[in-house]
C-alpha positions as CSV (number, residue, x, y, z in Angstrom):
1,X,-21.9,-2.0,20.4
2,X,-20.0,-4.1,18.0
3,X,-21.8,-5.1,15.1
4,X,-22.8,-8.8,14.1
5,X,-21.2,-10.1,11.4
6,X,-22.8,-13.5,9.7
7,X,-20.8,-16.7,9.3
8,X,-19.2,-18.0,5.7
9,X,-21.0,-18.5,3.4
10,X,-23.8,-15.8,4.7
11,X,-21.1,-13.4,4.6
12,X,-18.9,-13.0,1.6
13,X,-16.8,-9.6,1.8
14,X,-15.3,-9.9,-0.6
15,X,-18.5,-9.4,-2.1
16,X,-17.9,-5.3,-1.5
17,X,-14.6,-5.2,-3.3
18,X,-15.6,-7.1,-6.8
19,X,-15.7,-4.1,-8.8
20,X,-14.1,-0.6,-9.2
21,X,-17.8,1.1,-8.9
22,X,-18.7,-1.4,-5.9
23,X,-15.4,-0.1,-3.6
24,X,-16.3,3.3,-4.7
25,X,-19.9,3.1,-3.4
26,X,-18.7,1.6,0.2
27,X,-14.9,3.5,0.7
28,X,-15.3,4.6,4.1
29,X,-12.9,7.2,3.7
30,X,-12.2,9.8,0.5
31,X,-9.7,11.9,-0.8
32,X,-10.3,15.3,-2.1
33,X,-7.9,18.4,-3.7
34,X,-9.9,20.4,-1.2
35,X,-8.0,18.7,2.3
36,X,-4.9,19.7,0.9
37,X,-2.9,23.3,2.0
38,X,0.1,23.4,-0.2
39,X,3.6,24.7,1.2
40,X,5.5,26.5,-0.9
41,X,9.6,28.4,-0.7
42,X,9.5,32.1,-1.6
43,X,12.7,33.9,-2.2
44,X,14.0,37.1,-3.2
45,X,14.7,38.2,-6.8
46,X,13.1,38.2,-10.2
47,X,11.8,34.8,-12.2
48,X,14.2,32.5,-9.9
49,X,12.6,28.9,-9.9
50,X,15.6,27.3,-7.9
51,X,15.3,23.6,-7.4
52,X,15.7,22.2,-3.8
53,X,18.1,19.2,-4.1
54,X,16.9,17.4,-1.2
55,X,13.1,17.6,-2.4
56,X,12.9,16.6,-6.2
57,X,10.3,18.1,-8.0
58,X,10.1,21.1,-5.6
59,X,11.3,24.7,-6.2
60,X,11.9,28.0,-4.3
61,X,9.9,30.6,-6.5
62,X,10.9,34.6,-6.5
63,X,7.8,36.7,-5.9
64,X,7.0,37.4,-9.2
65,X,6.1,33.9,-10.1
66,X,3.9,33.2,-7.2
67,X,1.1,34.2,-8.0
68,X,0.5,32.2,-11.1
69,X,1.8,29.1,-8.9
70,X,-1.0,29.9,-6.6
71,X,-3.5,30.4,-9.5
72,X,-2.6,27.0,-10.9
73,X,-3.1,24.9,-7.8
74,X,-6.5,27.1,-6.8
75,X,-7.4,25.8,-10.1
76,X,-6.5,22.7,-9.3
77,X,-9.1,22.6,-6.2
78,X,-6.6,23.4,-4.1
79,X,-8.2,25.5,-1.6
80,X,-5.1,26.9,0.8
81,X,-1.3,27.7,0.5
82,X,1.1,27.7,3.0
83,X,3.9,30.2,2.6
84,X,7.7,29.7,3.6
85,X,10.7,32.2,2.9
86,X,14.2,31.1,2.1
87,X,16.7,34.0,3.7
88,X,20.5,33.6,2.8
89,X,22.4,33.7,5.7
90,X,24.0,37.3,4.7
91,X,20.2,38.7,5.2
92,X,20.1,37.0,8.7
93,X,20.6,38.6,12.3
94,X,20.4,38.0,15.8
95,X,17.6,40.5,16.3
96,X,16.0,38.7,13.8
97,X,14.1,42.1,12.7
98,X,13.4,40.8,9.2
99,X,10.9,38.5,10.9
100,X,8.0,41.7,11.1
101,X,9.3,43.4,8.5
102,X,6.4,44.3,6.4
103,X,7.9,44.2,3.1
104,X,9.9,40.7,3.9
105,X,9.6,38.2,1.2
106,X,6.9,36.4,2.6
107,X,4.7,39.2,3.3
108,X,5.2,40.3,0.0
109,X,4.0,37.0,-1.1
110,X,1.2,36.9,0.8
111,X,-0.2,40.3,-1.1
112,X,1.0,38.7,-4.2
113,X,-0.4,35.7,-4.0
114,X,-3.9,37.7,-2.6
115,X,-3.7,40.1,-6.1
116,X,-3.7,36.7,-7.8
117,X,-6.3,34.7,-6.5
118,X,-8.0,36.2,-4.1
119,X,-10.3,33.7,-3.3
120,X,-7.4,31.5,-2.1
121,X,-6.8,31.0,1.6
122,X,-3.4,31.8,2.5
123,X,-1.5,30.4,5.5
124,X,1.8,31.5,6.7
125,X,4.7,30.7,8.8
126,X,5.6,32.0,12.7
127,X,8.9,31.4,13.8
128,X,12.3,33.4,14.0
129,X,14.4,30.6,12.3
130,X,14.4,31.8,8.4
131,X,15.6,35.1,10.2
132,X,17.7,34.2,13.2
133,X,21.4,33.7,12.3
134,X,21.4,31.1,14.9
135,X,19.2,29.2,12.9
136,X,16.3,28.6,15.9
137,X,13.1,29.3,16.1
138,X,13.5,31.7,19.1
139,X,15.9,34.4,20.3
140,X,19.4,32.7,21.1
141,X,20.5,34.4,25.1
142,X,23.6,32.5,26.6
143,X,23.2,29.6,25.0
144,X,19.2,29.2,25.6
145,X,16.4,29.6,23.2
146,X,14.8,32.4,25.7
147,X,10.9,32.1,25.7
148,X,9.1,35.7,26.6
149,X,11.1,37.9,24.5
150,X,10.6,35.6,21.7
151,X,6.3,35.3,21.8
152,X,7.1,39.7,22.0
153,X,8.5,39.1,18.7
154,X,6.3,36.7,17.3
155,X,3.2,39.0,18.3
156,X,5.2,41.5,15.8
157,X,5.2,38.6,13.3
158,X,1.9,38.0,13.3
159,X,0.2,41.4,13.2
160,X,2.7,42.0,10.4
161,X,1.5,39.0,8.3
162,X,-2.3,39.8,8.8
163,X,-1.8,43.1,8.0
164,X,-0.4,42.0,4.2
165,X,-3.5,39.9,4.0
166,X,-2.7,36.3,5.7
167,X,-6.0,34.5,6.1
168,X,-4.6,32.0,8.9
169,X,-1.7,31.8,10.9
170,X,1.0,29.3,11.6
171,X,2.4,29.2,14.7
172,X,5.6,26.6,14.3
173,X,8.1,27.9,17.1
174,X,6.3,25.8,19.9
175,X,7.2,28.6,22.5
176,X,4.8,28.8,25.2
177,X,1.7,30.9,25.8
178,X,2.1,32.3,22.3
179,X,-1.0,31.7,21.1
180,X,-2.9,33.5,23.6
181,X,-0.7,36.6,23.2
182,X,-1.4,36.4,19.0
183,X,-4.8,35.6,19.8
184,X,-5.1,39.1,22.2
185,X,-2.3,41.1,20.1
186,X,-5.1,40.6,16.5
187,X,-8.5,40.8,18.6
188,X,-7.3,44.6,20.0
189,X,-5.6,45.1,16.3
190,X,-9.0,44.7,14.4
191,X,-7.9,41.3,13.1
192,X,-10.3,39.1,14.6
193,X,-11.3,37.2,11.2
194,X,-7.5,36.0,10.6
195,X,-7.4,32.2,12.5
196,X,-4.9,30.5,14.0
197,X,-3.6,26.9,12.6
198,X,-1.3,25.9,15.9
199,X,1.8,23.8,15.5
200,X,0.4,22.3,18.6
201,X,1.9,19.1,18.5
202,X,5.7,19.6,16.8
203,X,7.7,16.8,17.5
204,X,11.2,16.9,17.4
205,X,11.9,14.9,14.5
206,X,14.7,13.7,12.5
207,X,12.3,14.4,9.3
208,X,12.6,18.4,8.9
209,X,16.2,18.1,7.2
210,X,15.1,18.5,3.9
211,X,13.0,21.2,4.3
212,X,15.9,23.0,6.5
213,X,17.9,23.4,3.5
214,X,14.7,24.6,1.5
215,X,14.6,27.9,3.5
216,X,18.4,28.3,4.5
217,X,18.6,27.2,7.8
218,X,20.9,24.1,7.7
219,X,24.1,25.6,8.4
220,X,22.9,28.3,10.3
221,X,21.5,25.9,13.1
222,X,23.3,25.8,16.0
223,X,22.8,22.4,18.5
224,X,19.2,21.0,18.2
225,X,15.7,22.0,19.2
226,X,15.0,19.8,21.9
227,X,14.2,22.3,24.3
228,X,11.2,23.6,22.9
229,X,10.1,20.5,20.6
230,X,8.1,17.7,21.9
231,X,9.9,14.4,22.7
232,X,9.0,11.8,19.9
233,X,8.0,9.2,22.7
234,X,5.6,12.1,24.4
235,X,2.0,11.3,23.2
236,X,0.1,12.1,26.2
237,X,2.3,15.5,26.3
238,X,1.3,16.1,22.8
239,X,-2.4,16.0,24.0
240,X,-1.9,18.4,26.6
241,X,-0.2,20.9,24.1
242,X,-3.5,20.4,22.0
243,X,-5.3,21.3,24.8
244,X,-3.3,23.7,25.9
245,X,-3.5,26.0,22.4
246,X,-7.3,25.4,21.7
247,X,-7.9,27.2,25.3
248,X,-5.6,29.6,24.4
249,X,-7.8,30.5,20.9
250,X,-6.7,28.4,18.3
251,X,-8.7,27.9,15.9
252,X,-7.2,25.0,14.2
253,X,-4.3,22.5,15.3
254,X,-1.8,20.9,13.6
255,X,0.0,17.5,14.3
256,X,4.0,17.5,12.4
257,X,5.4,15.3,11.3
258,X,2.5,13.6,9.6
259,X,2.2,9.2,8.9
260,X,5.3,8.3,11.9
261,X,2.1,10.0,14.4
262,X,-0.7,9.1,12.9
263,X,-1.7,8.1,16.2
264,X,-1.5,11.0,17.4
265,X,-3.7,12.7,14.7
266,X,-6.4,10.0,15.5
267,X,-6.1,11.0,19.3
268,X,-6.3,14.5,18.9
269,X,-9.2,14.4,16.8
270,X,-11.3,11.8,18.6
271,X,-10.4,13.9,22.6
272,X,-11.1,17.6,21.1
273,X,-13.3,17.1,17.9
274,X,-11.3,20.6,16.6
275,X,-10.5,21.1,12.8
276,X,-7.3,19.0,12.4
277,X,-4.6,18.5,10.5
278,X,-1.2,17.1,10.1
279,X,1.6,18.2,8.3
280,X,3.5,15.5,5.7
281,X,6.9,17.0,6.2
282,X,9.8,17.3,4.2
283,X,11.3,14.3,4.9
284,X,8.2,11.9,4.1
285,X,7.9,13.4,1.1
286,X,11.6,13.4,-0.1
287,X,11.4,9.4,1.1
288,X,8.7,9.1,-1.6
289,X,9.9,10.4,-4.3
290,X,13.3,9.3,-4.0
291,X,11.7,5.8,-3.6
292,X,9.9,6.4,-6.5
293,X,12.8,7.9,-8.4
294,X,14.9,4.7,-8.2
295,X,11.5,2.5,-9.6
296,X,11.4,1.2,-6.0
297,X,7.9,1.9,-5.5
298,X,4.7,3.1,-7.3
299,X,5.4,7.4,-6.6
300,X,2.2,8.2,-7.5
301,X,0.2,4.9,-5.8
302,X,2.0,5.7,-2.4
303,X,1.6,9.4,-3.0
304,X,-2.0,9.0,-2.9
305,X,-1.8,6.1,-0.4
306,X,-0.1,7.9,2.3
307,X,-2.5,10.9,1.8
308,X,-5.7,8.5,2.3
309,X,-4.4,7.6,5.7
310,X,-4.2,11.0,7.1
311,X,-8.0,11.4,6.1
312,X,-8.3,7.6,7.8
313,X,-6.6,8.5,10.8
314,X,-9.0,11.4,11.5
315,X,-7.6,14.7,9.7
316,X,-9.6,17.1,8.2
317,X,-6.3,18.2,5.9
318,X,-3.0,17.9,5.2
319,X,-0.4,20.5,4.3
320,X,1.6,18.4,1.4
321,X,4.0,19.2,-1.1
322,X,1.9,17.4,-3.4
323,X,-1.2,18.9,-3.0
324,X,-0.7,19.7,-6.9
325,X,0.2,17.1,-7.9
326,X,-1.9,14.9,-6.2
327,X,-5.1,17.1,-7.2
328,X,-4.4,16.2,-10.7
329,X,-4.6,12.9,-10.7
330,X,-8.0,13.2,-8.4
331,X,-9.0,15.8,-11.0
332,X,-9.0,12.8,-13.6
């Protein structure tokens, strides 16, 4: 039932936006360092902080130095951190081994980022592409990105990453029934406390580039990822996928890219009611700060702006590079 609204002059509303304390007592919706996961590049070697061209202001960070970077942004209020490896192509294979390895860079980041603070949640990455030479996020057969053989090794994957202490998992490869077999693969392993954030609704978007080049796989990528991806135009596919994963055990689902599907977000929160989130990709954030960067925009006014609408649109969190940034200024 739609509410009544009184005619002018009986109603004024501008009345509820007269004074900073007056729009903070009636916001509808809030912002908070705690609905932020913050995704971070972890590389081999010792006290590398490389920049990443195509993302000003962010870094890939040798193991050694995450831990304080983890320790800073828990501080912060920043409850999560979402871990991504860079892998020169030398290191890369067809077989994509690397990708359980326990002592890979990004389980070793995981334990170091535990030893740090070990209070802070921390989410990781499952797909083959920062390992595959082929640069996908599946095993390459003929040609096609092969589905069964792949969710074998991303079973591997995941038992290897809760092992070094992962808290929740990230499904990203958007092969199917993958979930189901993580979900079976960490309930017979003992792991039944590590959760599952599914990329359930991946689209294939023209915004990953930037991040592409953040973990390597730019020039290894070979065609596209169509086949596995979900068709930007596919909302009502999306939903299924949603579906789909949560029946399958997810815990949590995850809408990427972020603000081009808000819609989306707002859907999938509204149909399932499940802890959601969305994920403000690379190539949103490198729009903002490049923006920013040529004093086209307020960075730090959009920054926050853009984040609000993901709350407003129905997500419980967002994983965004600027979750530290961001938290500082909501810090005061």
């Amino acid at each position: 039932m739609r509410p009544t609204i009184a005619p002018f002059p009986s109603a004024r509303p501008r009345r509820a936006r007269a004074t900073p304390a007056i729009r903070a007592l009636v916001r509808e919706t809030t912002l908070a360092p705690s609905d932020f996961i913050w995704p971070v590049f972890v590389r081999d070697g010792d006290g590398v902080e490389e920049p990443v061209p195509s993302m000003p202001g962010v870094v890939r960070r040798s193991v050694d130095l995450i831990g304080a970077a983890a320790k800073e942004a828990y501080d912060l209020g920043v409850p999560a951190i979402c871990v991504f490896p860079y892998t020169s192509m030398e290191a890369r294979t067809e077989d994509c081994a690397m990708a359980w390895d326990r002592d890979n860079v990004a389980n070793r980041a995981i334990r170091a980022i535990k030893d740090a603070v070990p209070d802070m949640a921390v989410m990781t990455d499952i797909a083959l592409d920062p390992y595959n030479i082929n640069g996908h996020d599946g095993f390459v057969v003929d040609g096609e990105i092969v589905n069964d053989r792949t969710v074998e090794a991303l079973v591997k994957m995941a038992l290897a990453q809760a092992e070094s202490g992962a808290d929740i998992l990230g499904p990203s490869d958007m092969m199917d029934g993958r979930i189901g077999a993580m979900r079976a693969a960490l309930e017979a392993e003992g792991h039944q406390k590590v959760m599952i954030l599914s990329y359930a609704a991946k689209f294939a978007s023209a915004f990953y580039g930037p991040f592409r080049d953040a973990v390597g796989a730019s020039a290894a990528l070979t065609g596209d990822k169509n086949t596995y991806q979900i068709d930007p135009g596919n909302g009502r596919e999306a939903l299924r996928m949603i579906e789909r994963d949560l029946s399958e055990g997810a815990d949590m689902v995850m809408v990427k890219p972020g603000l081009p599907y808000l819609d989306i977000c707002r859907q999938v929160k509204d149909m399932f009611g499940a802890p959601t989130f969305a994920y403000q990709v690379s190539g949103e954030y490198a729009m903002v700060q490049a923006a920013a960067q040529n004093g086209w925009i307020d960075g730090q006014k959009v920054m926050l702006e853009s984040l609000m609408a993901f709350k407003r649109a129905g997500c419980d969190g967002v994983l965004t590079y600027f979750a530290p940034e961001a938290a500082r200024i909501l810090n005061g």
